[in-house]
N, C-alpha and C positions, 0 to 999 in steps of 0.2 A: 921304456918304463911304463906301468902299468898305471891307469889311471881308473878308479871307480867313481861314478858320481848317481845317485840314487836318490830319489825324494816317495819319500812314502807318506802318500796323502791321507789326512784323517787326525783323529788325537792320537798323541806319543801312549803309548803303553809301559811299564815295565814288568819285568819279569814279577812272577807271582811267588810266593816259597808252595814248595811242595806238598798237598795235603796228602793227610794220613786217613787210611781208612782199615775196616777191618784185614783185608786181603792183601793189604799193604799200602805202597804211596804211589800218588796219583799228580801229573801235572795239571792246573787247574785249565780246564777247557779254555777260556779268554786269552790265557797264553799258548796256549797250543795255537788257535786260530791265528791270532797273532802273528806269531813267529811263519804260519803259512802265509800266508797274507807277503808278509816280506818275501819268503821265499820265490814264490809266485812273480813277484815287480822284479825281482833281480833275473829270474831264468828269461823270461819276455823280454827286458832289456837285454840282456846277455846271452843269448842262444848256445852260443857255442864258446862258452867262457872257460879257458883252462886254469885249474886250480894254482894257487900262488902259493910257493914255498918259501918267498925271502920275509926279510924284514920288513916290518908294513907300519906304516903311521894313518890314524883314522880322524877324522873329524866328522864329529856328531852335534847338529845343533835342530834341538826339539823345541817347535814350538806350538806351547797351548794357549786353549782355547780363551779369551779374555772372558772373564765374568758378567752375562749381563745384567748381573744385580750391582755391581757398579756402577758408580754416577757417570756421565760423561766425559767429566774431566779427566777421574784417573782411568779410566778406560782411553783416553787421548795418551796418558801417562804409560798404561801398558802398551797399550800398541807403540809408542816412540823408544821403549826398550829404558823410559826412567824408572818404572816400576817390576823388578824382575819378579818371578814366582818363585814361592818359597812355600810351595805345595807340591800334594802329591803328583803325580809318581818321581821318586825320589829320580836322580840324576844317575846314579848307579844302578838301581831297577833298568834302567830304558836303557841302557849299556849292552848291562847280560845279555837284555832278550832279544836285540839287537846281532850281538857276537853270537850271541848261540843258535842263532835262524841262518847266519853263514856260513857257522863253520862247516867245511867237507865236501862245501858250495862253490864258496867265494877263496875262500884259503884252508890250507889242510887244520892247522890249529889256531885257537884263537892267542897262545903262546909267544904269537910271531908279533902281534902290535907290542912296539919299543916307546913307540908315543901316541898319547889320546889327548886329541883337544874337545871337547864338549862342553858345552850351554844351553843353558834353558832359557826360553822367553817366552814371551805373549805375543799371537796374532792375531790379526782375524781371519788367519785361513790357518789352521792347525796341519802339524805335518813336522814329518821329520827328515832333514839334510843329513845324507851323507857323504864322505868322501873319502876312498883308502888308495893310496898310492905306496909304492915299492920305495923304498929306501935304501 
């Protein structure tokens, strides 16, 4: 059975909505890069990774940057996970951008996850945990 486990160093991102321009719509650059960025840590871990067609369960747990306009206590509060974020990038944003940087990668659709466990927190090393295993 198939196991992924992936940490992508840096702040969580989530997907952007798509702008409009005259000549039509455009993904905004920060998710583009983004989503290469991921792409990039998965092939260099994975060289020779054959695509997954079964059913998949994923765990995602992002975690941002603690604020250092925070006093030190609740900065102690976020970093020990009493104080969780309830800010941007939404928890669904950093999903998408997530699934959509894998898919055709990592697994043919992104259709195939039947369970998603995901959370947000505060660190002091920002970054995102991943983990898909076959089901």
């Amino acid at each position: 059975m198939t196991n992924i486990i992936l940490t992508i160093p840096g702040e969580p991102k989530g997907k952007q909505r798509p702008r409009w321009h005259k000549v039509g719509t455009y993904t905004p650059k920060e998710t583009v890069d983004y989503e290469t960025y991921i792409k990039e840590l998965f092939v260099i871990k994975y060289p020779d990774f054959e695509l997954l067609e079964t059913a998949l369960r994923l765990g995602l747990t992002a975690y941002l940057t603690i604020p250092k306009s925070k006093s030190q206590k609740k900065q102690a509060l976020m970093e020990s996970n009493d104080i969780k974020p309830t800010k941007n990038p939404d928890l669904d944003n950093i999903l998408k951008i997530f699934l959509d940087a894998l898919e055709g990668l990592a697994y043919k659709n992104d259709n195939q996850f039947v369970r998603i466990d995901a959370f947000k927190c505060y660190s002091s090393k920002p970054r995102l945990e991943i983990s898909i295993k076959e089901i």
